[in-house]
C-alpha positions as CSV (number, residue, x, y, z in Angstrom):
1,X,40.1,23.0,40.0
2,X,37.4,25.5,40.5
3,X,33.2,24.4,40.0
4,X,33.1,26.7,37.1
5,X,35.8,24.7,35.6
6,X,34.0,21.3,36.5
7,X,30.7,22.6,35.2
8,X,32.0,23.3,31.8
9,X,33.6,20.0,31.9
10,X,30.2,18.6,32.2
11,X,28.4,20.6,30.0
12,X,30.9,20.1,27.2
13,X,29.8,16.3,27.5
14,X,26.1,16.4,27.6
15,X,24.8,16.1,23.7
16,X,23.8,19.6,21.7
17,X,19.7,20.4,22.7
18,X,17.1,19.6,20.2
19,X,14.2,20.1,19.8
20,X,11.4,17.2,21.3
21,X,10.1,16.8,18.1
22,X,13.5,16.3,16.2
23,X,13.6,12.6,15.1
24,X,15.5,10.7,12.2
25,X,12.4,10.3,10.3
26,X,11.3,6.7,9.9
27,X,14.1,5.3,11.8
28,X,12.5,7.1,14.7
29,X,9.2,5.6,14.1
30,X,10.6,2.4,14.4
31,X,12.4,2.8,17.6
32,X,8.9,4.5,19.1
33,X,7.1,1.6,18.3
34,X,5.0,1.9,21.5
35,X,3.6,5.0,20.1
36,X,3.1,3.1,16.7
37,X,0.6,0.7,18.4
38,X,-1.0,3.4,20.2
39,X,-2.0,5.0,17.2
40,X,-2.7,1.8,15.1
41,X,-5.1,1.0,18.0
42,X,-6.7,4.6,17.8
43,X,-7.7,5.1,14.1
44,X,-9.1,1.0,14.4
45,X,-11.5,2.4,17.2
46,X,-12.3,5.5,15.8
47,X,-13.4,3.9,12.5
48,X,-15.5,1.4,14.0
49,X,-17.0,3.7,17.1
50,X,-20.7,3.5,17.0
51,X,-21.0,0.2,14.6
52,X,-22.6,-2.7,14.9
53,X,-20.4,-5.2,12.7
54,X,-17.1,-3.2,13.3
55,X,-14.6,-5.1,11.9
56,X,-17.4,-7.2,9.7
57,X,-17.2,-5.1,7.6
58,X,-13.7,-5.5,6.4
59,X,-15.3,-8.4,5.1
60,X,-18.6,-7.4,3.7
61,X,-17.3,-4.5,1.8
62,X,-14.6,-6.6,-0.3
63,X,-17.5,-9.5,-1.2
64,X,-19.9,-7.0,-2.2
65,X,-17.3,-5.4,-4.6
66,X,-16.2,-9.0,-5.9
67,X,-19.6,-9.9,-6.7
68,X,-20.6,-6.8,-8.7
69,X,-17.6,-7.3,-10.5
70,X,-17.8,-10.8,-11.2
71,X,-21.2,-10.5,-12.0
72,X,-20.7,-7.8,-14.8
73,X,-16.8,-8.6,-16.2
74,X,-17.4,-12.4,-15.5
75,X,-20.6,-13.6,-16.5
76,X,-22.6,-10.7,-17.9
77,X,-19.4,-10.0,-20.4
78,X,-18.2,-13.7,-20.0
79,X,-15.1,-13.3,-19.2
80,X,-15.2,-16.7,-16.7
81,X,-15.1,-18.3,-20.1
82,X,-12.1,-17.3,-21.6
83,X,-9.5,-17.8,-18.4
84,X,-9.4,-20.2,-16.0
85,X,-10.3,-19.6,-12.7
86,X,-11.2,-16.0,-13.7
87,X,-13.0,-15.2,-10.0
88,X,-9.7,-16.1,-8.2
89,X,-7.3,-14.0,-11.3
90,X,-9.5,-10.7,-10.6
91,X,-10.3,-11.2,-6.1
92,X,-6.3,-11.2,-5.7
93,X,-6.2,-8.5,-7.8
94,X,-8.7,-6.7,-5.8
95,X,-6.8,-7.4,-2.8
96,X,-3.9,-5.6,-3.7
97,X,-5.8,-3.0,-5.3
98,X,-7.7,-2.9,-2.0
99,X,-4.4,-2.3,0.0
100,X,-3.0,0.6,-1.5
101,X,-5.8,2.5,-2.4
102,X,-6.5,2.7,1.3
103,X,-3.0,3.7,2.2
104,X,-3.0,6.2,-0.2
105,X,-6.3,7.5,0.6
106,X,-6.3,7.1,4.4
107,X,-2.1,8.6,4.4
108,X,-3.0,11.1,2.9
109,X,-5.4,12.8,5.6
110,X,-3.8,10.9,8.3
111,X,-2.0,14.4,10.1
112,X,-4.6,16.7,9.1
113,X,-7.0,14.4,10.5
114,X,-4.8,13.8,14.0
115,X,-3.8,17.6,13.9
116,X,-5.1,17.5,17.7
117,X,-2.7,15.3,19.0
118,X,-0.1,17.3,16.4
119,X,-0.6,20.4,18.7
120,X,-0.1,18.9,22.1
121,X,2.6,16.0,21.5
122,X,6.1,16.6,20.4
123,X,6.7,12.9,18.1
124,X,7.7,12.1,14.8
125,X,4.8,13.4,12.0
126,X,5.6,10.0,10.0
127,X,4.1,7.9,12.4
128,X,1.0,9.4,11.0
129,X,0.9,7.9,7.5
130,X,3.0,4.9,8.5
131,X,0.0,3.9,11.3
132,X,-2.2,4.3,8.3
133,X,-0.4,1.9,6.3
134,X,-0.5,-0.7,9.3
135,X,-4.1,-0.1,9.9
136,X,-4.7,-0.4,5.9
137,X,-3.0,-3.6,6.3
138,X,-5.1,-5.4,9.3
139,X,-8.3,-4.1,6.9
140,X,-6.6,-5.8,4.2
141,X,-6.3,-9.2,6.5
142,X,-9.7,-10.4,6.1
143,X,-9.7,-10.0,1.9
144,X,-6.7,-12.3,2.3
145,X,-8.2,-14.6,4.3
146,X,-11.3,-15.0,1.7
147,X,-8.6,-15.1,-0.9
148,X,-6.8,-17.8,1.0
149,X,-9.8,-20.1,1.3
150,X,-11.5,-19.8,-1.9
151,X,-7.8,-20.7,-3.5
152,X,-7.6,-23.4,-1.1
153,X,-11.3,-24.6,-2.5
154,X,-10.5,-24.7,-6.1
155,X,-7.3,-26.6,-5.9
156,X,-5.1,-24.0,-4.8
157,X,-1.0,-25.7,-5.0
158,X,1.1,-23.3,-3.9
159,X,5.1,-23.4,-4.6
160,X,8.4,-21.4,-3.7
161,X,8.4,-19.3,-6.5
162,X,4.8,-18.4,-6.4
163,X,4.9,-17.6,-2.1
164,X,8.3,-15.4,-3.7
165,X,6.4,-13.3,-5.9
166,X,3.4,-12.6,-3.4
167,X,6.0,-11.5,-1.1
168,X,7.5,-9.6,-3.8
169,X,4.4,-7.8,-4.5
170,X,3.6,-7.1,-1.4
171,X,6.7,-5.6,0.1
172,X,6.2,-3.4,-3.4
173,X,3.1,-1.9,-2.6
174,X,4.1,-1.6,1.3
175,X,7.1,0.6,0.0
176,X,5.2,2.6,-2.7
177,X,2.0,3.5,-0.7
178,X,4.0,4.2,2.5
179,X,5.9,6.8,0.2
180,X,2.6,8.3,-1.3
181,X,1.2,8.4,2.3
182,X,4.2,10.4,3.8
183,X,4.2,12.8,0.6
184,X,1.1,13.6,-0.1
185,X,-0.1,13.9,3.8
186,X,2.6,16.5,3.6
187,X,1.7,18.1,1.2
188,X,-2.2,17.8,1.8
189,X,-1.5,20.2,5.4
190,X,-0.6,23.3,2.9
191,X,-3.0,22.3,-0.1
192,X,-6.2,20.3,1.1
193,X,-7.1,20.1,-2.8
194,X,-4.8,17.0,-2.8
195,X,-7.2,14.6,-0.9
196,X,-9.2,15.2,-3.6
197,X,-6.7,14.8,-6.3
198,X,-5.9,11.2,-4.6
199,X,-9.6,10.4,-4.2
200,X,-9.8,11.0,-8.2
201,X,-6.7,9.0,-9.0
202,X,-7.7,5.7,-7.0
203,X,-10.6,5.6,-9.6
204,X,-8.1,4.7,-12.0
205,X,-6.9,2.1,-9.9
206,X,-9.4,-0.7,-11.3
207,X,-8.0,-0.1,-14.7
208,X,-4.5,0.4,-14.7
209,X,-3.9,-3.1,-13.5
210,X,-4.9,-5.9,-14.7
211,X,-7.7,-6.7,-12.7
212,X,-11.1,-7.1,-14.8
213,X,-9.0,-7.9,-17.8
214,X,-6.2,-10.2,-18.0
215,X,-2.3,-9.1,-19.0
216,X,-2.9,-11.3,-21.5
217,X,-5.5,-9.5,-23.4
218,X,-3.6,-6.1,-23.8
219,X,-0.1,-8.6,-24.7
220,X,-1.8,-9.9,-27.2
221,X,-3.2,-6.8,-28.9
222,X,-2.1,-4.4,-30.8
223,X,-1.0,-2.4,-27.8
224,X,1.4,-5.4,-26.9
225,X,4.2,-4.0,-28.9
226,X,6.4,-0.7,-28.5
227,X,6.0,1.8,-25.6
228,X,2.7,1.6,-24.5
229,X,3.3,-1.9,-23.0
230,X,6.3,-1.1,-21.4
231,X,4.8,2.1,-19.7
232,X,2.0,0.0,-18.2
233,X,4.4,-2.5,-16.7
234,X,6.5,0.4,-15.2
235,X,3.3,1.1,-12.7
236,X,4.4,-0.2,-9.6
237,X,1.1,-1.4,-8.8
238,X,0.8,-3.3,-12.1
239,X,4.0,-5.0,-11.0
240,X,2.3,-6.0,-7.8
241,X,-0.8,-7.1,-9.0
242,X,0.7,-9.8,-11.6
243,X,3.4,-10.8,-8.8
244,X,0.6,-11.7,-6.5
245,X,-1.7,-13.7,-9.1
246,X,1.8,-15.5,-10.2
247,X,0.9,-16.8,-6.2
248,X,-2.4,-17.1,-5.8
249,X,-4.2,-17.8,-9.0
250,X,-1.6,-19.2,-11.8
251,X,-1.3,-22.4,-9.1
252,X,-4.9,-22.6,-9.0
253,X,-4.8,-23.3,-13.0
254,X,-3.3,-26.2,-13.1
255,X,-3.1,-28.1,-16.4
256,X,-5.7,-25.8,-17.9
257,X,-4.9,-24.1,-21.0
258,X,-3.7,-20.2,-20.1
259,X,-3.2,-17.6,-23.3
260,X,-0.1,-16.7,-24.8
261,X,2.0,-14.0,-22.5
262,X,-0.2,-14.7,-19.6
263,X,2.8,-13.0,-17.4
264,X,5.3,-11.0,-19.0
265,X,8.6,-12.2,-19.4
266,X,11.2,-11.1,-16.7
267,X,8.9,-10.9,-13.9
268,X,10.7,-11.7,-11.3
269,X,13.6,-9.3,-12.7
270,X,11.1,-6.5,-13.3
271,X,10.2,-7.1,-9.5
272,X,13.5,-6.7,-8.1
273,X,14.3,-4.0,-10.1
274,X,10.6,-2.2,-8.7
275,X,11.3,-2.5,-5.4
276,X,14.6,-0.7,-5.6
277,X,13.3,1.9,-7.9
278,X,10.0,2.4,-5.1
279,X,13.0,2.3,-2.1
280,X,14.4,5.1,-3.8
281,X,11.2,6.8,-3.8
282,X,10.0,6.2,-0.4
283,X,14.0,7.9,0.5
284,X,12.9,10.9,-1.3
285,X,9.3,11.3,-0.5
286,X,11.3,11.3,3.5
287,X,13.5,14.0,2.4
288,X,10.4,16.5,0.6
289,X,8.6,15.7,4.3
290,X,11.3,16.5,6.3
291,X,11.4,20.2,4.6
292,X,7.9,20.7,5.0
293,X,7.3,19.0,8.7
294,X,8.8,22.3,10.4
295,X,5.9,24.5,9.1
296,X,3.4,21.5,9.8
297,X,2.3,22.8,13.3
298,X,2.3,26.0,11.9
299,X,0.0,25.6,8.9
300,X,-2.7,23.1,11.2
């Protein structure tokens, strides 16, 4: 057998060339993990560079917004009279609130903002967006941690079915903002108008969800019946907002009397059904980016 004929042997073996930068999308993020954490530790330390409380401020930020809320909604409008535990019902709102409005916000810059390392490293352009989710997360840590202890404080019991639907929530935001964060950061390389589209839409953030108000107080109005009801429980953040009080606050109530349709009916159901519909959308949101990464380079 001649070398030539070896030598196609072996070629016909090796795997077809791709490029470095080819990559199953989000699968490939998870197996380059390593890279993950490289860029997770990045964006911390860039954020903090040159501050004196560095991470502190994950903490002061989120108190200072809590008590200017509090202060108007709760006492000023008196809103700590009419529900129980009313501080506790709108600071784990805020959390969530909190969480996604940073993914979304920090996502959506994340490549434009690393288009440096874009032009000199062949890797996958999700990890981008996905290290913004996990360093909107770690932000998102200390919030919880207050949460945590003032729940604890005020008589905070928690049971299976509560821990359930704070789990449920949050693996329901985690989908929906990582899906936001890989579209839009997309999208934002072509269009930079839609950083600012995203920086106006988190202002409706705070009144979407029932955060200074209670679900109970739109239920019980006129509002409660027909569409409009059902159109605000189809936003997925909504969802994930009432999930996560059902875990942190409604324990904290006790044997206090709560309105009528506190939560609505079929939570948990509506929950399930959320996080499928927000999987879906994360699967699509991959396919739009994969059709506009191979011009990404090109356009930064």
């Amino acid at each position: 057998m001649s070398a030539h004929t070896v030598d196609r042997g072996q070629d016909a073996a090796l795997p077809p060339l791709a490029p470095p930068s080819a990559n199953a999308g989000l699968l490939d993020v998870l197996r380059r993990r390593y890279l993950l954490r490289l860029l997770v530790r990045k964006e911390i330390q860039s954020r903090y560079q040159g501050s004196v409380l560095g991470l502190l401020w994950s903490y002061v930020q989120p108190l200072v917004r809590f008590v200017m809320y509090f202060f108007v909604i709760g006492i000023v409008l008196g809103m700590h009279k009419d529900l129980p535990n009313f501080a506790i019902h709108m600071f784990s709102a805020i959390v969530v609130v909190h969480y996604f409005t940073e993914t979304f916000t920090s996502g959506t810059r994340s490549i434009v903002r690393n288009k440096a390392i874009i032009r000199k490293m062949a890797m996958p352009r999700e990890m981008f967006p996905v290290a913004s989710v996990v360093v909107s997360a770690i932000h998102t840590f200390p919030q919880m941690l207050i949460l945590f202890v003032a729940c604890i404080g005020v008589g905070w019991s928690p049971d299976m079915v509560g821990l359930g639907a704070g789990l449920l929530g949050a693996a329901i935001i985690t989908v929906f903002g990582t899906a936001l964060a890989l579209l839009f950061s997309g999208m934002n390389v072509f269009f930079r108008d839609f950083q600012n589209i995203v920086a106006t839409l988190t202002i409706f953030t705070h009144w979407a969800v029932p955060m200074l108000y209670p679900y109970s107080r739109l239920a019980n109005s006129s509002l409660g019946d027909g569409w409009f009801i059902q159109l605000y429980l189809a936003n997925p953040l909504t969802e994930a907002v009432l999930l996560f009080q059902r875990c942190m606050w409604i324990p904290t109530t006790g044997s206090a009397s709560l309105p009528p349709n506190t939560m609505p009916p079929h939570l948990f159901l509506r929950g399930w059904i959320m996080l499928v519909v927000v999987t879906v959308f994360l699967g699509l949101a991959q396919l739009a980016f994969t059709r506009l990464e191979g011009k990404i380079a090109e356009r930064l």
